[in-house]
N, C-alpha and C positions, 0 to 999 in steps of 0.2 A: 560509351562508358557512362555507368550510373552517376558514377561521382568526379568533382575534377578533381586534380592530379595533388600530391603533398599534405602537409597538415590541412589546408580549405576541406580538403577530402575528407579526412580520417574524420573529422569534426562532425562534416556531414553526416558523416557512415556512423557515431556513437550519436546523434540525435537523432536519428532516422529508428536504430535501437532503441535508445532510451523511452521513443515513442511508442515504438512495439511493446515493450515489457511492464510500461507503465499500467499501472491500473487505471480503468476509466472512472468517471468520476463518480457514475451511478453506482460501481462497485464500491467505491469509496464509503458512501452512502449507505450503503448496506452491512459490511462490517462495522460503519460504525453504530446501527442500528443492533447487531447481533449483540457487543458488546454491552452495549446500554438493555435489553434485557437479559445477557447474563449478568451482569451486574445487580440489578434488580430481584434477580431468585435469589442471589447470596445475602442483599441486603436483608430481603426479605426473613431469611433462615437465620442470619445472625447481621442485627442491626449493627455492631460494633465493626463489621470486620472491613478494613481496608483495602480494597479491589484495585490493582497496579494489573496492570496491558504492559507485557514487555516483550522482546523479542521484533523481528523483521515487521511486525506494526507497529507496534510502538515508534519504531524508529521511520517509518512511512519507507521502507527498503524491502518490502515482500511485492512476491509477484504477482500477476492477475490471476484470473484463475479460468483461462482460457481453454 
């Protein structure tokens, strides 16, 4: 048996996931790099304009992209 037995289990079994689905860090690294040049055309295009990241990044809950 992979995991023991009860809650100690189940625990296992969603950090064992949560390590699967997580992004590594160097992806990390790189949407946040994507980000900061699109932000940079737009400032570029209109110096005024307020650039907001929302959705499954903003909130660090999007998945890798494996």
């Amino acid at each position: 048996m992979k995991y023991n037995m009860g809650v100690t289990g189940l625990h296992e079994e969603i950090m064992e996931f949560y390590n699967f689905v997580s992004p590594r860090p160097e992806e990390e690294t790189m949407r946040k790099e994507v980000v900061k040049r699109i932000e940079s055309v737009i400032k570029d295009l209109w110096p005024t304009a307020d650039v907001q990241i929302f959705g499954s990044f903003s909130t660090g809950l999007y998945l890798p992209t494996r």
